[in-house]
C-alpha positions, 0 to 999 in steps of 0.5 A: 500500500502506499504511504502518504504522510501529512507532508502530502497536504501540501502537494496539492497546494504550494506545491500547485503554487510554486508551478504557477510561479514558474509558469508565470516567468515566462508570461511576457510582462511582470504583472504575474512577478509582481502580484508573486513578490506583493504577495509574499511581502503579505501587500495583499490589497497591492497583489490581489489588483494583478492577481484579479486579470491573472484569475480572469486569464487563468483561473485554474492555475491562478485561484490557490494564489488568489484565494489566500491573498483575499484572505490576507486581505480579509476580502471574503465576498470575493474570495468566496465568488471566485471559490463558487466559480470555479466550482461550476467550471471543476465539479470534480474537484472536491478540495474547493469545497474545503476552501469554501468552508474556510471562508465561512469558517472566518466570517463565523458562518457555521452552518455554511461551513459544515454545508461545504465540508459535508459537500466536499465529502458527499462530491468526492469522486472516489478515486486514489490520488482526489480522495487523498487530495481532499483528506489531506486539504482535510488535515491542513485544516485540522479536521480530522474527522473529516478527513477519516470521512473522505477516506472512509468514502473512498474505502466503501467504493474501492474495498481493494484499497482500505487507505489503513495507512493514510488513515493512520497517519490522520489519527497520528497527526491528530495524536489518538495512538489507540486509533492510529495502532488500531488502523495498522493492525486492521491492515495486517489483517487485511493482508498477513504479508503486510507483517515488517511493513507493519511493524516498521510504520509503527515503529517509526509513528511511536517514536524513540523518545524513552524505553515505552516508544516505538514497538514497545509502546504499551498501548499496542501490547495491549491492543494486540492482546484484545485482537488475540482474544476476539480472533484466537484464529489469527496466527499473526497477531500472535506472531506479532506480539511474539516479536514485541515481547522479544522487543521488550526482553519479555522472554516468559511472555513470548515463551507462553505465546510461543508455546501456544502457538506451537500446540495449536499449531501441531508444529514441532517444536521449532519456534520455541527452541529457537526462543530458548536459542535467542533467551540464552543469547540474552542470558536469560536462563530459566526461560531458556532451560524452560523452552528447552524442556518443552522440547524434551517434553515431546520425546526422544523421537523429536527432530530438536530432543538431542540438540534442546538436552545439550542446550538445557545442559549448556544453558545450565552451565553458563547460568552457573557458571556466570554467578559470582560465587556460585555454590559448591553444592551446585557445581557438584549437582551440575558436574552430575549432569553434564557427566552423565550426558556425556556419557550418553551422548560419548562418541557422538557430533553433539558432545563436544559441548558438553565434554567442553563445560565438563572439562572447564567445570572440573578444572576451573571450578571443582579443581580436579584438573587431573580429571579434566585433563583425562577427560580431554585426553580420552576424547582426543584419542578416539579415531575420526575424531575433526581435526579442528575439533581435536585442535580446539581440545588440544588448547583446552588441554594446554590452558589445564596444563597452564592453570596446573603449572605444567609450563613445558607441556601447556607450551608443547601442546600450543606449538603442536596446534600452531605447527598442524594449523600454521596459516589458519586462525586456530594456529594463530590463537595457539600461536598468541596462547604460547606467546601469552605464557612466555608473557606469563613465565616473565620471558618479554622479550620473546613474548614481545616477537611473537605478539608483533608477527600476530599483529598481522593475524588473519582474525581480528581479535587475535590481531588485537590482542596481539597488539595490546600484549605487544604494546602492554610489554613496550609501555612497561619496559620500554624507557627504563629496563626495569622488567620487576613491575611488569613481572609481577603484573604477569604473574598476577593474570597468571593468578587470575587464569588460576582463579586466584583472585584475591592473591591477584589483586594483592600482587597487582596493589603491591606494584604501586607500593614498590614501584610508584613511577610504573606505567601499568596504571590502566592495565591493572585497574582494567583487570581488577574490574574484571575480577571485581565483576567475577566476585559480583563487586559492581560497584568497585569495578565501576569505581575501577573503570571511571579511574580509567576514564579519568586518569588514562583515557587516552591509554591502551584501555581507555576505549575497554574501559568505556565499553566495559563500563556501558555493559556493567551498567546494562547487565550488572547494575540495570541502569539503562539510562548509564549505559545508553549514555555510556555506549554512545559515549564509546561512539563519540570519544572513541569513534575508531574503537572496536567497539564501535560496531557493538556499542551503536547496536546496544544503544539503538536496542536500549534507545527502543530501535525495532531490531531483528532477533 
């Protein structure tokens, strides 16, 4: 359907005018300048001498000039001669009935002026482009209601075009939402397909201004709910508030309506599998496990059963995980149930992700390191097993060696990765991981090498890496030759690998107690935000981040720091009005961060932006 705005109310006047001023430059002599520039200069008794031989000659593509400069002139008798004239000369034309009763309106004759109105109506020949011309003259004059009429008229003689559209945007500019919303469901109704230009239309007409603009609006929620109710039938308008309580991080709202549909439906589970995809990706846990369970609900014969267990677990897992201290009774119950599904689903395509969280859980968090390690080495023995797979589980078991001590055989694994995948990226994370344990054992010299070689990495983040590792070594090495203060900072994130992190934060506090000139500032209150946000210290890793900003923003950590901050305050501490501030602070102070991509696309969500999930 076609979309005309308000905007169009002008088309058919000034925009009708400005062909009569170019038209009226190549008339001969200067009566028709004239009469432009006096009425421009609002001299309308001066203008209306030469408009009054110029309407004579002319009177279709001079009468808007002249109408409005009688007007001026309050000079109504003639202004409403000349409007009855050309009337008789353009019975289709509509719109002169709306001119009229304006002259009525102005000399306070109501009655005449409800006579033209509902005449301008009552003539209107219902074609497309006059009924639209006569509603938008409608709306110039704030008669909404009127225009609704002429719309409505040309509906009833053109049911194949319902104007849900134009009508919309009447009730906007009148400012009735309820009407307006209303109008854009009845045109998803009429026509399903219509759904994202729908959705865009609305997205627009609700605006930006705060977290209740846009698809979030609360009044379209609730209108859509009363069309689910009257019309059950409807996929749509069930699919559309599906997409909203999305919009609107309604997760168990969408899991119901989900859930829902997929029963009445007979369908197999596929849309809310894919919710509990999108639930984990937005770090809500308990509805995701939900949808996944729903899915092992339906048995073992179901085409997503396999994939949902793997999921609940994974779900399970990150939730746990992710916790500031998470208890020792639930890393042993969860260690339960990843070892089992591990062994149920042994040798299969589905398992490496479980073997993964296992192996990480035991060694990171239950410390049995020598478990984990043996877990890795059974799984990589197996025959057939992917190469990359096998290489993936290589660094795994390299990173457990590390964590344990086993410097030699950490580095031995790593290089055997790098050495099978020389020129591809999971050969360069090797690579970056043996150059970050050199970092580790204080040999920066070396580390340093490789780090630069890494800079031209085919990955991005390794390539950034790469270079803050390099950089990191040359701030705090490269005036004086004093290795102590940068020794101590790499076993500290050595700690901090180990999850050590009390002992980490004490190492990195005794750095400036010994070496007050150090250069290592932003790169310890960088990692001390990181380990306060791991042990759930909200605040002292805000705190820790705003010394950044203050003290070193324009450091190697400066950006991190503001984008790091942003997130804190969008999933640790839920201030959004921060971290919509904070985002689009990355945007301005560090317009050439990598962040930049990341911090546009949380800011335009936060800002109420319709997104696609």
């Amino acid at each position: 359907m076609t979309h005309f705005s308000v905007k169009h109310t002008f088309l058919f006047t000034f925009l009708f005018c400005f062909s009569l001023k170019n038209f009226s430059q190549k008339i001969p002599n200067n009566a028709d300048r004239l009469a432009v520039q006096y009425f421009e200069q609002k001299e309308f008794d001066k203008a209306n001498v030469y408009f009054e031989d110029l309407f004579a000659q002319n009177p279709n593509q001079w009468y808007v000039y002249y109408y409005r400069s009688l007007l001026g002139a309050k000079d109504f008798s003639t202004a409403e001669k000349i409007t009855k004239k050309l009337i008789k000369q353009n019975k289709s034309n509509a719109t002169l009935y709306v001119y009229l009763g304006k002259i009525y309106k102005l000399q306070g004759d109501e009655k005449k002026e409800k006579e033209s109105y509902d005449k301008a109506v009552k003539e209107l020949v219902p074609v497309q482009s006059l009924v639209q011309n006569v509603a938008n003259t409608f709306v110039e004059e704030q008669l909404y209601d009127y225009a609704i009429a002429a719309y409505n008229k040309g509906r009833r003689e053109t049911p194949d075009y319902p104007y849900f559209y134009e009508r919309a945007n009447v009730y906007k500019t009148k400012g009735d939402l309820t009407a307006m919303i209303n109008e854009f469901l009845d045109a998803l109704e009429f026509r399903e397909t219509d759904l994202q230009m729908v959705q865009m239309h609305l997205q627009n007409s609700l605006g930006y201004g705060d977290e209740a603009s846009g698809i979030k609006n609360p009044i379209l929620k609730q209108e859509l709910q009363k069309r689910i109710q009257k019309s059950p039938d409807k996929i749509v308008f069930s699919e559309f508030l599906i997409f909203i309580q999305k919009q609107q991080k309604d997760f168990e709202g969408a899991f119901i309506q989900s859930k829902a549909l997929d029963k009445r439906l007979k369908e197999e589970g596929q849309r809310v599998y894919d919710l509990g995809k999108i639930c984990v990706a937005n770090q809500q846990w308990e509805t995701a496990k939900r949808c996944f369970e729903y899915i092992i609900t339906k048995g073992e014969n179901n085409v997503f059963y396999d994939m949902a267990v793997i999921d609940a677990l994974n779900a399970d897992y990150t939730a746990t995980t992710q916790k500031s201290q998470p208890t020792s009774e639930e890393l042993l119950l969860l260690e339960q149930k990843l070892t089992k599904a591990n062994e149920k689903y042994n040798q299969k395509f589905q398992n490496a992700q479980l073997l993964k969280n296992l192996v990480t859980l035991k060694a990171y968090y239950l410390d049995k390191s020598e478990e984990a390690m043996n877990l890795l080495d059974g799984y990589i023995s197996q025959a057939g097993i992917d190469r990359v797979l096998k290489a993936e589980l290589k660094i795994m078991s390299a990173d457990i060696n590390l964590l344990a001590g086993n410097i030699w055989d950490a580095s031995l694994l790593y290089s055997q990765v790098e050495k099978d995948f020389k020129y591809e990226a999971i050969g360069q994370d090797a690579k970056f991981k043996n150059a970050k344990l050199s970092f580790y054992a204080g040999e920066f010299a070396w580390a340093k090498t490789q780090a630069d070689v890494l800079k031209g990495a085919t990955t991005k983040l390794i390539a950034n890496d790469a270079l803050d590792l390099s950089l990191v070594i040359s701030d705090a090495i490269g005036i004086d030759t004093n290795e102590a203060p940068l020794k101590l900072f790499a076993s500290a994130e050595l700690l901090i690998l180990q999850h050590k992190y009390n002992e980490a934060i004490a190492r990195m506090d005794s750095i400036n107690l010994l070496f007050a000139d150090n250069t290592l500032g932003d790169d310890i209150f960088y990692k001390k935000a990181q380990i306060y946000i791991t042990l759930g210290k909200y605040a002292d890793a805000e705190a820790a981040y705003k010394n950044i900003l203050e003290f070193y923003p324009t450091e190697l950590y400066g950006d991190d720091a503001q984008f790091k901050l942003a997130e804190l305050y969008e999933k640790n501490i839920g201030n959004k009005e921060k971290a919509k501030q904070a985002y689009e602070d990355v945007l301005t102070k560090y317009p050439g961060s990598i962040y930049t991509v990341e911090a546009r696309k949380r800011f335009r969500e936060l800002r109420g932006d319709a997104l696609s999930n």
